[in-house]
PDB file of N, CA, C and O in Angstrom, chain B, residues numbered from 101:
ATOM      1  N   UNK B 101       0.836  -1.195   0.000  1.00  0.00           N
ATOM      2  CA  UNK B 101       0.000   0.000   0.000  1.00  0.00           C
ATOM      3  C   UNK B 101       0.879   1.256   0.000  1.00  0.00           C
ATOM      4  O   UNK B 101       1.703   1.460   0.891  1.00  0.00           O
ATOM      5  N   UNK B 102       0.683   2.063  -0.997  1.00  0.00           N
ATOM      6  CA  UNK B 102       1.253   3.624  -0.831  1.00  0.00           C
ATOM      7  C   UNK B 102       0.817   4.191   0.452  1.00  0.00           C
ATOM      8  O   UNK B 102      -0.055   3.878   1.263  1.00  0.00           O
ATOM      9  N   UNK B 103       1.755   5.181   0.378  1.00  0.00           N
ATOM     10  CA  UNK B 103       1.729   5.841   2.029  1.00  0.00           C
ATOM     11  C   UNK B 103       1.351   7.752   0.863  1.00  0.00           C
ATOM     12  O   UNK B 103       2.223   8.578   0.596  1.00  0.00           O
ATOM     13  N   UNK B 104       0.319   7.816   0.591  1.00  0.00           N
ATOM     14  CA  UNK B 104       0.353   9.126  -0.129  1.00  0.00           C
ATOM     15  C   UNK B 104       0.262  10.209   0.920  1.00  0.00           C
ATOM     16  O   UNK B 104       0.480  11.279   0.351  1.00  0.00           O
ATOM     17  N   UNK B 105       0.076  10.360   1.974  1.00  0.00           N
ATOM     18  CA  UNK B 105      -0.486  11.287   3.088  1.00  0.00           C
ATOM     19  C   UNK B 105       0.468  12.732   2.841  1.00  0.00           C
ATOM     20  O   UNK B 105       0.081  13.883   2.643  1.00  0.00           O
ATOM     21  N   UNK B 106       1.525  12.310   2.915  1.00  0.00           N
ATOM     22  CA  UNK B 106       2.471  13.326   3.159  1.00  0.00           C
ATOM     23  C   UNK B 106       2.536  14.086   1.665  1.00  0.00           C
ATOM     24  O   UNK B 106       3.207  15.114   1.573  1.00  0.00           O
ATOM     25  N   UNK B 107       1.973  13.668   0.743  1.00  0.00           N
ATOM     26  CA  UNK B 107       2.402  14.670  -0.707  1.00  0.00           C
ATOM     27  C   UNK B 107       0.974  15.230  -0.747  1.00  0.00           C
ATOM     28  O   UNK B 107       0.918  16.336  -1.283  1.00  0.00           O
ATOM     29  N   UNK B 108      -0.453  14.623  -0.212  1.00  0.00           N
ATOM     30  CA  UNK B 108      -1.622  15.346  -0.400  1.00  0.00           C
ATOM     31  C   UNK B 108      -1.514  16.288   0.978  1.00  0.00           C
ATOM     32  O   UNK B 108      -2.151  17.328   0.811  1.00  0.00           O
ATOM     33  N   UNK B 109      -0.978  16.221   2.092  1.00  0.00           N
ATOM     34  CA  UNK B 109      -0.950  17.461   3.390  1.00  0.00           C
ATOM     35  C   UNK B 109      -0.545  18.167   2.835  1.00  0.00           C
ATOM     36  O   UNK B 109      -1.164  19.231   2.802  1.00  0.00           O
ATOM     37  N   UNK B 110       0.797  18.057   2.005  1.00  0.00           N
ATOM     38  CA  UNK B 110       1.559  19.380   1.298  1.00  0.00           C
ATOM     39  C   UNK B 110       0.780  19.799   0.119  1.00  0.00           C
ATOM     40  O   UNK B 110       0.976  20.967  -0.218  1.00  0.00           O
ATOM     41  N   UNK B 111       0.174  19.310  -0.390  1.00  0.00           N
ATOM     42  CA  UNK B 111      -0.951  20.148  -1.001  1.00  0.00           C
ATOM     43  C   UNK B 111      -2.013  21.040  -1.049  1.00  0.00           C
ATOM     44  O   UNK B 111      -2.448  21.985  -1.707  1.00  0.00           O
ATOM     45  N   UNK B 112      -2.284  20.255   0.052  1.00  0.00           N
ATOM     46  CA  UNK B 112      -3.423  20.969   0.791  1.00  0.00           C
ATOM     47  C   UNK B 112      -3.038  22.119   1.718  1.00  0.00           C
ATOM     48  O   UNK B 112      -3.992  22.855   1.972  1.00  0.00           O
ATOM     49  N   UNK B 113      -1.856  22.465   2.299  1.00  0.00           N
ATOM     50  CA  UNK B 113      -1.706  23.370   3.349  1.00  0.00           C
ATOM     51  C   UNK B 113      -0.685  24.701   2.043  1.00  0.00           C
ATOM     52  O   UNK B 113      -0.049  25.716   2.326  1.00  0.00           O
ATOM     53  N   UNK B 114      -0.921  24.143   0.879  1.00  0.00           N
ATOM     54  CA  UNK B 114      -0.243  24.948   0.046  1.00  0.00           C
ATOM     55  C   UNK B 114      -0.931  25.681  -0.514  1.00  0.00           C
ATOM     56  O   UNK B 114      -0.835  26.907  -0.577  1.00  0.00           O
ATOM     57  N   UNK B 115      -1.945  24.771  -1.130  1.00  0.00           N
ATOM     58  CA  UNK B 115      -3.330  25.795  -1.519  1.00  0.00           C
ATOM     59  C   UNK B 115      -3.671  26.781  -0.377  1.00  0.00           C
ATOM     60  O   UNK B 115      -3.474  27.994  -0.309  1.00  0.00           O
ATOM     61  N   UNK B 116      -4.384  25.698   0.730  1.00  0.00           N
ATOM     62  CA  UNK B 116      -4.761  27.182   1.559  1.00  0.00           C
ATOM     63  C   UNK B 116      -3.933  28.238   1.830  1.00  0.00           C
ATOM     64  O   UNK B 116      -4.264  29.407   1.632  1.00  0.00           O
ATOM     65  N   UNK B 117      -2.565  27.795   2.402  1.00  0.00           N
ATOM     66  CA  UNK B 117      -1.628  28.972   2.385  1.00  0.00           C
ATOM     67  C   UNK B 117      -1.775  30.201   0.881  1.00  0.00           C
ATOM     68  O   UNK B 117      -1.763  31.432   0.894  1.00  0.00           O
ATOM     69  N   UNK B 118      -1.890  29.335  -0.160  1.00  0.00           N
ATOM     70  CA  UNK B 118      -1.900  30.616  -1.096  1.00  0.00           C
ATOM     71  C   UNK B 118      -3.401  31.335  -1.070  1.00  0.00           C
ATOM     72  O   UNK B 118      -3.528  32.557  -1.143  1.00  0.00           O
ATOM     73  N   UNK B 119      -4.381  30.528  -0.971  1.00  0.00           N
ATOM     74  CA  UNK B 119      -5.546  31.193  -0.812  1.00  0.00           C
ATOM     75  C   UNK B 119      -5.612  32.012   0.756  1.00  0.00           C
ATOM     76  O   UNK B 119      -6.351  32.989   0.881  1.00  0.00           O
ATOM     77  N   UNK B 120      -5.051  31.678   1.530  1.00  0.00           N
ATOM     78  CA  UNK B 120      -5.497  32.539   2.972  1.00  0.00           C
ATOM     79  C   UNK B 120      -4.133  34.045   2.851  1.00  0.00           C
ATOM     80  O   UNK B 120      -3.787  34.504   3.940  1.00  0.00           O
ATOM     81  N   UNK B 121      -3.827  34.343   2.243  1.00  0.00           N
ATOM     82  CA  UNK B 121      -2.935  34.832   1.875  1.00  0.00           C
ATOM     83  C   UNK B 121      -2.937  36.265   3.159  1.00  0.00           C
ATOM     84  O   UNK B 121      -1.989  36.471   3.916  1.00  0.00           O
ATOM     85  N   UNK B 122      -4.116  37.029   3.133  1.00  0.00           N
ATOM     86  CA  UNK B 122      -3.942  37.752   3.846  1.00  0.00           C
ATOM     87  C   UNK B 122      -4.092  37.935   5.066  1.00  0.00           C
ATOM     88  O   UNK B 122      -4.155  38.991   5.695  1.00  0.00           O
ATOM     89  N   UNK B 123      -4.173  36.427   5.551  1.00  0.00           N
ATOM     90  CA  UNK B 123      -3.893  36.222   7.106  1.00  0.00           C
ATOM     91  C   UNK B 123      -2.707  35.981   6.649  1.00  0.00           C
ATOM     92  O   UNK B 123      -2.522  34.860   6.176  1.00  0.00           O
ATOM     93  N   UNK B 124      -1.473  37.051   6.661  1.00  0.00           N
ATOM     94  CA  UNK B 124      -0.283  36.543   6.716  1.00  0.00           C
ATOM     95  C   UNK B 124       0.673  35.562   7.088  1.00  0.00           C
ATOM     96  O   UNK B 124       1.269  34.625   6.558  1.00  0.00           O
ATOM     97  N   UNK B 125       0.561  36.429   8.806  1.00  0.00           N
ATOM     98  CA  UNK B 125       1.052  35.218   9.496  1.00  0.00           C
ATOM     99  C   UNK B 125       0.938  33.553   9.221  1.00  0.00           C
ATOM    100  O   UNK B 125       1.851  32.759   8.993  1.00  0.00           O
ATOM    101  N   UNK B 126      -0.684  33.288   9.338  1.00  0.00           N
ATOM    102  CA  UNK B 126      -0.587  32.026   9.379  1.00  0.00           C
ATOM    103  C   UNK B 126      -0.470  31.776   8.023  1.00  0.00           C
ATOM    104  O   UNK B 126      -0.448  30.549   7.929  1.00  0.00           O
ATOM    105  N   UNK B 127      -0.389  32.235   6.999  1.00  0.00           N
ATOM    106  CA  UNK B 127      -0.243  31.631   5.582  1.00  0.00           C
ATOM    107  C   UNK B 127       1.432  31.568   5.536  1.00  0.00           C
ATOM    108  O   UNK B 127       2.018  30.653   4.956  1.00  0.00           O
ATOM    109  N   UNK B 128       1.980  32.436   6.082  1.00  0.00           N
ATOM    110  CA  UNK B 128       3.333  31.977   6.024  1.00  0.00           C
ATOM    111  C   UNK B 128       3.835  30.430   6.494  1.00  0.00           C
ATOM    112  O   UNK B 128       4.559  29.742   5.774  1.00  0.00           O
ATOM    113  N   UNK B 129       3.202  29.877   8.168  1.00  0.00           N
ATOM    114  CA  UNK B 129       3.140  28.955   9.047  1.00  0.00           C
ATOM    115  C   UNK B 129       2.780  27.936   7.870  1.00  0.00           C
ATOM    116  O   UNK B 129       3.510  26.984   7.596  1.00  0.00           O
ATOM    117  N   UNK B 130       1.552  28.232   7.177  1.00  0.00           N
ATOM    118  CA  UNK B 130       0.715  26.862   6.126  1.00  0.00           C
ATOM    119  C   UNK B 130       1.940  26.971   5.129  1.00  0.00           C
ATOM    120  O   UNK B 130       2.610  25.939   5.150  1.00  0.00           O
ATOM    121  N   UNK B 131       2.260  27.622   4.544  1.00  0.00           N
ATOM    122  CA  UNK B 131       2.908  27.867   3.564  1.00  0.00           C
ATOM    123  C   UNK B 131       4.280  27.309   3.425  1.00  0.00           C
ATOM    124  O   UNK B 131       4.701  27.034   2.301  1.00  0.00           O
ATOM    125  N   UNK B 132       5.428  27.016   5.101  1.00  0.00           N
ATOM    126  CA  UNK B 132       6.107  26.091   5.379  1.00  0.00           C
ATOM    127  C   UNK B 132       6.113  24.978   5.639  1.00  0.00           C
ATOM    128  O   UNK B 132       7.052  24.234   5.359  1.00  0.00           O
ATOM    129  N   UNK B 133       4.881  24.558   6.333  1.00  0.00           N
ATOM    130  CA  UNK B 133       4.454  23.596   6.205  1.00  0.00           C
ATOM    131  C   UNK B 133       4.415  22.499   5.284  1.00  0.00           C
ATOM    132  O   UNK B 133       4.907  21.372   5.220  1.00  0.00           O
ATOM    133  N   UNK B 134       3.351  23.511   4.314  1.00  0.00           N
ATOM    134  CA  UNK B 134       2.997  22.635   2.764  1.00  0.00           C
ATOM    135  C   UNK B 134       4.537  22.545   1.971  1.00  0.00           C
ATOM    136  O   UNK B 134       4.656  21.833   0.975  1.00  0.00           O
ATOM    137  N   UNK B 135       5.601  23.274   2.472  1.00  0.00           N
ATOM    138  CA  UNK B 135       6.714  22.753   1.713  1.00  0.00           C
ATOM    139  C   UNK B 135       7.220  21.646   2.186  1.00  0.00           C
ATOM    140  O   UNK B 135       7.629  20.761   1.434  1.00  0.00           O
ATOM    141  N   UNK B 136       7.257  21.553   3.538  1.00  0.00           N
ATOM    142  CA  UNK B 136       8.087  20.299   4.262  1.00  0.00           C
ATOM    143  C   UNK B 136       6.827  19.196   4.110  1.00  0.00           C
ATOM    144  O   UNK B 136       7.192  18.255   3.405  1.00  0.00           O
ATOM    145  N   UNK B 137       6.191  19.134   4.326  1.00  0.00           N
ATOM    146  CA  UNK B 137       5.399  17.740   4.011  1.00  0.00           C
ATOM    147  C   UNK B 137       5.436  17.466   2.181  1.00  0.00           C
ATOM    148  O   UNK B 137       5.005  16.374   1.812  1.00  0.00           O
ATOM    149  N   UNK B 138       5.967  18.498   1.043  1.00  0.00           N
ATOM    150  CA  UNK B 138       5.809  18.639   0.316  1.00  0.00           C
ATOM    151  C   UNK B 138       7.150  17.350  -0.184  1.00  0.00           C
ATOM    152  O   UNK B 138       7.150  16.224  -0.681  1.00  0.00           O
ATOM    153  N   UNK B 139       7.914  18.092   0.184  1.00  0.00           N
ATOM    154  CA  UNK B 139       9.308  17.776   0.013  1.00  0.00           C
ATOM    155  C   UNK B 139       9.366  16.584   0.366  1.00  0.00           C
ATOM    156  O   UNK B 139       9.844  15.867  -0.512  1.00  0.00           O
ATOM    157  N   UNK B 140       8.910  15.764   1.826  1.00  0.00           N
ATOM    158  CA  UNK B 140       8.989  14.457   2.453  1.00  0.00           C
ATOM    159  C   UNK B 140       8.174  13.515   1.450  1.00  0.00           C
ATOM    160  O   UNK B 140       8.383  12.304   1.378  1.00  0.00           O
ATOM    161  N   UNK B 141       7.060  14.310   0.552  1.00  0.00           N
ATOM    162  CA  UNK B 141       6.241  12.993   0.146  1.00  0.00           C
ATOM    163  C   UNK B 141       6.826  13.118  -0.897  1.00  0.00           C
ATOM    164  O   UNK B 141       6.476  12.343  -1.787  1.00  0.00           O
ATOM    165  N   UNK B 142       7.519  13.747  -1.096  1.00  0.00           N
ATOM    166  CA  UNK B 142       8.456  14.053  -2.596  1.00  0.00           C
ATOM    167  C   UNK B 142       9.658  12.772  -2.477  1.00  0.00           C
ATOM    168  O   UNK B 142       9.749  12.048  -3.468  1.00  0.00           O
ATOM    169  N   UNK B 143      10.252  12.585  -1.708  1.00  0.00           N
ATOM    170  CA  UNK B 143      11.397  12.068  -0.755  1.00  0.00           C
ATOM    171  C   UNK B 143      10.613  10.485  -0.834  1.00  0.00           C
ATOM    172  O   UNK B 143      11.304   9.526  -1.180  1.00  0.00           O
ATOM    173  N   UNK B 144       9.302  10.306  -0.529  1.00  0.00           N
ATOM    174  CA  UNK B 144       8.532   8.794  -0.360  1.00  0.00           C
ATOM    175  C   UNK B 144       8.578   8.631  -1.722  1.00  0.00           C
ATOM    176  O   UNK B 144       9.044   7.589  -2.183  1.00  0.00           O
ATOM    177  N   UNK B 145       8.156   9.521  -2.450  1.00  0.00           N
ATOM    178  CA  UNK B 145       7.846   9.395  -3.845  1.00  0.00           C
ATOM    179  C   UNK B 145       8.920   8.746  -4.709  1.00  0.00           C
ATOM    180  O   UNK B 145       8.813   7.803  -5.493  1.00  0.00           O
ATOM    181  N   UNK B 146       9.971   9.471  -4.381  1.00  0.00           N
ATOM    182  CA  UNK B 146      11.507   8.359  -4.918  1.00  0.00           C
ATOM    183  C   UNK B 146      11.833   7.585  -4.590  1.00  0.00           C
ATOM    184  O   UNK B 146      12.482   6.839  -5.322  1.00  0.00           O
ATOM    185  N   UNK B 147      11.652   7.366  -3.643  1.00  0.00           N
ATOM    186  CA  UNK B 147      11.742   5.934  -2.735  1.00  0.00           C
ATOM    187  C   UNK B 147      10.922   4.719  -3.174  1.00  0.00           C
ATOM    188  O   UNK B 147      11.209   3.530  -3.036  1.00  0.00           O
ATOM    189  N   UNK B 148       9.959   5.212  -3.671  1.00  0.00           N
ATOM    190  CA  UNK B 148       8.769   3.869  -4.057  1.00  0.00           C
ATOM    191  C   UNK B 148       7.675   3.575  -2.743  1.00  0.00           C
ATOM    192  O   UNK B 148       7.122   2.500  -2.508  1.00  0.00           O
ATOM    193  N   UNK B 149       7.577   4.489  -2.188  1.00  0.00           N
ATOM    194  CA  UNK B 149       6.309   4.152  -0.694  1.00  0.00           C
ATOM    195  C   UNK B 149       5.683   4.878  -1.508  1.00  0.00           C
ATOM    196  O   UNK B 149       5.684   4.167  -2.513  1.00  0.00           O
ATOM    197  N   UNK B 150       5.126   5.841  -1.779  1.00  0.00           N
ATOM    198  CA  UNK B 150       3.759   6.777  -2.474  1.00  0.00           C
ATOM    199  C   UNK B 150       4.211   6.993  -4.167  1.00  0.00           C
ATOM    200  O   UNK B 150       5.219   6.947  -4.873  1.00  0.00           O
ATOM    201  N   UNK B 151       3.033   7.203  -4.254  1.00  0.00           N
ATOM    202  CA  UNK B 151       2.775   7.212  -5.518  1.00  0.00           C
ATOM    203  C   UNK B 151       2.249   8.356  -6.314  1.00  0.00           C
ATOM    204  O   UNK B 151       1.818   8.166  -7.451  1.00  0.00           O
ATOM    205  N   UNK B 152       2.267   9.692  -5.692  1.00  0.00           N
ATOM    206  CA  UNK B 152       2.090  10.761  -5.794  1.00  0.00           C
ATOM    207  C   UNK B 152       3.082  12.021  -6.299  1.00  0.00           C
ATOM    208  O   UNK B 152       2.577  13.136  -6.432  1.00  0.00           O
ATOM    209  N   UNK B 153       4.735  11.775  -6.621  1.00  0.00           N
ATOM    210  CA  UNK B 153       5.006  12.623  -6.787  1.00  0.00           C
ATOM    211  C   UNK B 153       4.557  13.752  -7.074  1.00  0.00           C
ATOM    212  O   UNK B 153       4.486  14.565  -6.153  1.00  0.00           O
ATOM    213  N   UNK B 154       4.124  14.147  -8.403  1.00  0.00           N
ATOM    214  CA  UNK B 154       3.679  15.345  -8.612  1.00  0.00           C
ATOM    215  C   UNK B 154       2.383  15.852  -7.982  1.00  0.00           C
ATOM    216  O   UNK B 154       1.980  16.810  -8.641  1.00  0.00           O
ATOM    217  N   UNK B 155       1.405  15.509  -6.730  1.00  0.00           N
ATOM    218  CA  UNK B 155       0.653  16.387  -5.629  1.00  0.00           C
ATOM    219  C   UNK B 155       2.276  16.782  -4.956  1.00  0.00           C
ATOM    220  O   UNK B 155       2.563  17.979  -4.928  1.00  0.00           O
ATOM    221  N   UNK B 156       2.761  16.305  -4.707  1.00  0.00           N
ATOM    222  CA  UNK B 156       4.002  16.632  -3.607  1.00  0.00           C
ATOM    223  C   UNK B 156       4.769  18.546  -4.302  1.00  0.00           C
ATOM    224  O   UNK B 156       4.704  19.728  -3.962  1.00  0.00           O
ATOM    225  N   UNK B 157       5.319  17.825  -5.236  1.00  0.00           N
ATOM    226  CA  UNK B 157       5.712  19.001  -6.145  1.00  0.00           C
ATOM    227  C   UNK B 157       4.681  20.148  -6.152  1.00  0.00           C
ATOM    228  O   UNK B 157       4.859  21.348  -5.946  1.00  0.00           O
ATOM    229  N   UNK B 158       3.578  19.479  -6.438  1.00  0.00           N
ATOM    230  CA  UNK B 158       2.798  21.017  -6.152  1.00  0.00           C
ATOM    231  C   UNK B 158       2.485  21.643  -4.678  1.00  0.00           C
ATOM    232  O   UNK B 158       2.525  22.792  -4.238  1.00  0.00           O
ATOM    233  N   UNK B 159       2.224  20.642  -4.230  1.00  0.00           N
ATOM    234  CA  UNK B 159       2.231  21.467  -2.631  1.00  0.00           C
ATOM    235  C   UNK B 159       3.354  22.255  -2.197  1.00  0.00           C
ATOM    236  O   UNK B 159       3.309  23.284  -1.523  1.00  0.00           O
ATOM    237  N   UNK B 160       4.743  21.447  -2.823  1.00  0.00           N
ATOM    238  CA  UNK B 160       5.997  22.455  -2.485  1.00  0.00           C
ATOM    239  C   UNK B 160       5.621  23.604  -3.489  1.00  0.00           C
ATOM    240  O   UNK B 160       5.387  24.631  -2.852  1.00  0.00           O
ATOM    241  N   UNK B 161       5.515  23.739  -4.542  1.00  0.00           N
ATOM    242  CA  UNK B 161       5.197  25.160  -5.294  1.00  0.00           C
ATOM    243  C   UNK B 161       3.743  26.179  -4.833  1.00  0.00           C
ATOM    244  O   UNK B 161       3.469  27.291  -5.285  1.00  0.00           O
ATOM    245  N   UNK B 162       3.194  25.611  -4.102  1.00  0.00           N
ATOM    246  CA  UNK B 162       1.806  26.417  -3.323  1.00  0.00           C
ATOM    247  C   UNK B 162       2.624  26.659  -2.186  1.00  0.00           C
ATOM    248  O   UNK B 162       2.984  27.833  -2.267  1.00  0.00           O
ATOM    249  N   UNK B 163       2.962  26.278  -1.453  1.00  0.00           N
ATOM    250  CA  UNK B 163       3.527  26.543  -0.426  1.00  0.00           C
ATOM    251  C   UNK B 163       4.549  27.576  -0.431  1.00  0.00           C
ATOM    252  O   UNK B 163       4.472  28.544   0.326  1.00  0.00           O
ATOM    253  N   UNK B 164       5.859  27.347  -1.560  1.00  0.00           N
ATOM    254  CA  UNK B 164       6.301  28.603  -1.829  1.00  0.00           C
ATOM    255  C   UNK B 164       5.825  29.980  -2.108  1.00  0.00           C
ATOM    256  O   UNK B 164       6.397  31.058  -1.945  1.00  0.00           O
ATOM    257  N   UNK B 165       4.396  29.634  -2.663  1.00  0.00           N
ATOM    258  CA  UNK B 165       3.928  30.845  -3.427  1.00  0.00           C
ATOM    259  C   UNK B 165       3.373  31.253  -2.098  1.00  0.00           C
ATOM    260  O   UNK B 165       3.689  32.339  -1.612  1.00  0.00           O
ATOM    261  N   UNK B 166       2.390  30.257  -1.364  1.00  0.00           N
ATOM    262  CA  UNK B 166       2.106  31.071  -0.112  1.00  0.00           C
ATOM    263  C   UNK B 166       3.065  31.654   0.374  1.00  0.00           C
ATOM    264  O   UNK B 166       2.725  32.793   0.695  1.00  0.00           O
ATOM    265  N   UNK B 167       4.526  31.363   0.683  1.00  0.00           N
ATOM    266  CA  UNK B 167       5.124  32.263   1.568  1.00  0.00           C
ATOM    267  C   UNK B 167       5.616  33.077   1.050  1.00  0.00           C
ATOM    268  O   UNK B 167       6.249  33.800   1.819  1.00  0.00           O
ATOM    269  N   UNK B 168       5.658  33.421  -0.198  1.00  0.00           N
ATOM    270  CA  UNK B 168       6.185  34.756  -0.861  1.00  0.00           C
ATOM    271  C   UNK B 168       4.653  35.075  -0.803  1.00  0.00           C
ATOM    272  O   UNK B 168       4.719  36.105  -0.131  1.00  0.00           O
ATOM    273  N   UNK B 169       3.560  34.928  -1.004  1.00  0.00           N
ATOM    274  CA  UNK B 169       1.972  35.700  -0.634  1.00  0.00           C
ATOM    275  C   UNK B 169       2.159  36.867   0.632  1.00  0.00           C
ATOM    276  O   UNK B 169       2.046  38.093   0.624  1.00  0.00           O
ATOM    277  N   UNK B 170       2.583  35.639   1.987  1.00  0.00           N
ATOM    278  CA  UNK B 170       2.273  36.246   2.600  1.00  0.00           C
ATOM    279  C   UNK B 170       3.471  37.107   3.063  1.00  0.00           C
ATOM    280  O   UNK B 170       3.149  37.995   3.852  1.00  0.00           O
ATOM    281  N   UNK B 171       4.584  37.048   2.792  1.00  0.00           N
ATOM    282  CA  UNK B 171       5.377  37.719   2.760  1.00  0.00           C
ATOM    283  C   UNK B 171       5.328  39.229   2.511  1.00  0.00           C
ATOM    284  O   UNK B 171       5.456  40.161   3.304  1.00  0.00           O
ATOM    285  N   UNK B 172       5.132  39.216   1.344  1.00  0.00           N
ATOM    286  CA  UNK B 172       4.731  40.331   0.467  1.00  0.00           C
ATOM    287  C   UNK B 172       4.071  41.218   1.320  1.00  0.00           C
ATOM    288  O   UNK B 172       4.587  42.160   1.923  1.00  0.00           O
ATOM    289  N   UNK B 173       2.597  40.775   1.342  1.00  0.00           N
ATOM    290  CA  UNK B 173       1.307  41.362   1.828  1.00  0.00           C
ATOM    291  C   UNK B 173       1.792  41.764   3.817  1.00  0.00           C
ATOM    292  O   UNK B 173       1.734  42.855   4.385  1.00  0.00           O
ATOM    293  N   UNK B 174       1.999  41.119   4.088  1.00  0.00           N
ATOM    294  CA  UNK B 174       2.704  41.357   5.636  1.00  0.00           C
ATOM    295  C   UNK B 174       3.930  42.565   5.443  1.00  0.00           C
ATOM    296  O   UNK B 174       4.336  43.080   6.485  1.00  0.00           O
ATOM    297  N   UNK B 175       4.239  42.803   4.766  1.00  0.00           N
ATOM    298  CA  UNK B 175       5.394  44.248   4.078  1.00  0.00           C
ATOM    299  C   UNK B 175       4.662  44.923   3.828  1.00  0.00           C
ATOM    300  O   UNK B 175       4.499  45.818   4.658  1.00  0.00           O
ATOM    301  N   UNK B 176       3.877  44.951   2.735  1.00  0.00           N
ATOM    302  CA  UNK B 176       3.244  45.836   2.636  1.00  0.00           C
ATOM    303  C   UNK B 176       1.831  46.166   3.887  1.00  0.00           C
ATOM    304  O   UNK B 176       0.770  46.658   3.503  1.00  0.00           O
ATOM    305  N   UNK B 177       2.029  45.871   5.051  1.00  0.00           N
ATOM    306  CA  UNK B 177       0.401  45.951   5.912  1.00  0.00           C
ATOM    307  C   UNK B 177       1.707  46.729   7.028  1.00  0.00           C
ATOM    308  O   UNK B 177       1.384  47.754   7.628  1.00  0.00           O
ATOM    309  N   UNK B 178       3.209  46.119   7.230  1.00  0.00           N
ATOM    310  CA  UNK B 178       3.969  46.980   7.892  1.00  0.00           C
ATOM    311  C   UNK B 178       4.817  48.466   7.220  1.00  0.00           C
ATOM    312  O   UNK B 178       5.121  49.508   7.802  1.00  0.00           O
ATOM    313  N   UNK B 179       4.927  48.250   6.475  1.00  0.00           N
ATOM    314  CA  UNK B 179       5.523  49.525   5.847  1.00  0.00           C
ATOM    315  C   UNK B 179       4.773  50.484   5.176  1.00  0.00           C
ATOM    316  O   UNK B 179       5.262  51.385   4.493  1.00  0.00           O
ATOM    317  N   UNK B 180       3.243  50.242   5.421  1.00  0.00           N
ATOM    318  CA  UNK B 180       2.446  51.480   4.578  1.00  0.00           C
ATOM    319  C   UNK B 180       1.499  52.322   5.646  1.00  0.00           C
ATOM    320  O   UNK B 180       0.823  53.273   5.254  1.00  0.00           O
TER     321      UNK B 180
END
């Protein structure tokens, strides 16, 4: 049995991170998140336990985008 858990969490906390965007803070928190679970099911994925690479890959690329989202938007809510 595949172990997919860890490449669909990083998906999922990647999306929301990019969609919750202007709760900064925590979209930054989701947004690291969805990379490190991203990366690990990425990591299963080469290994041969899951079968998901590419959810993994995208959760690491949502996740990035969340934290440059909330990045951004948290600069601009302190510096204006």
């Amino acid at each position: 049995m595949p172990s997919n858990g860890m490449g669909t969490a990083g998906l999922v906390l990647g999306i929301v991170a990019a969609v919750v965007f202007c709760l900064w803070p925590l979209a930054i928190i989701l947004g690291v998140l969805g990379v490190v679970f991203g990366a690990v099911g990425r990591g299963k994925a080469r290994s041969g336990e899951a079968t998901n690479p590419g959810q993994a890959l995208a959760g690491i690329i949502c996740g990035a985008v969340g934290i440059v989202l909330g990045v951004g938007f948290g600069a601009l809510v302190i510096f204006t």
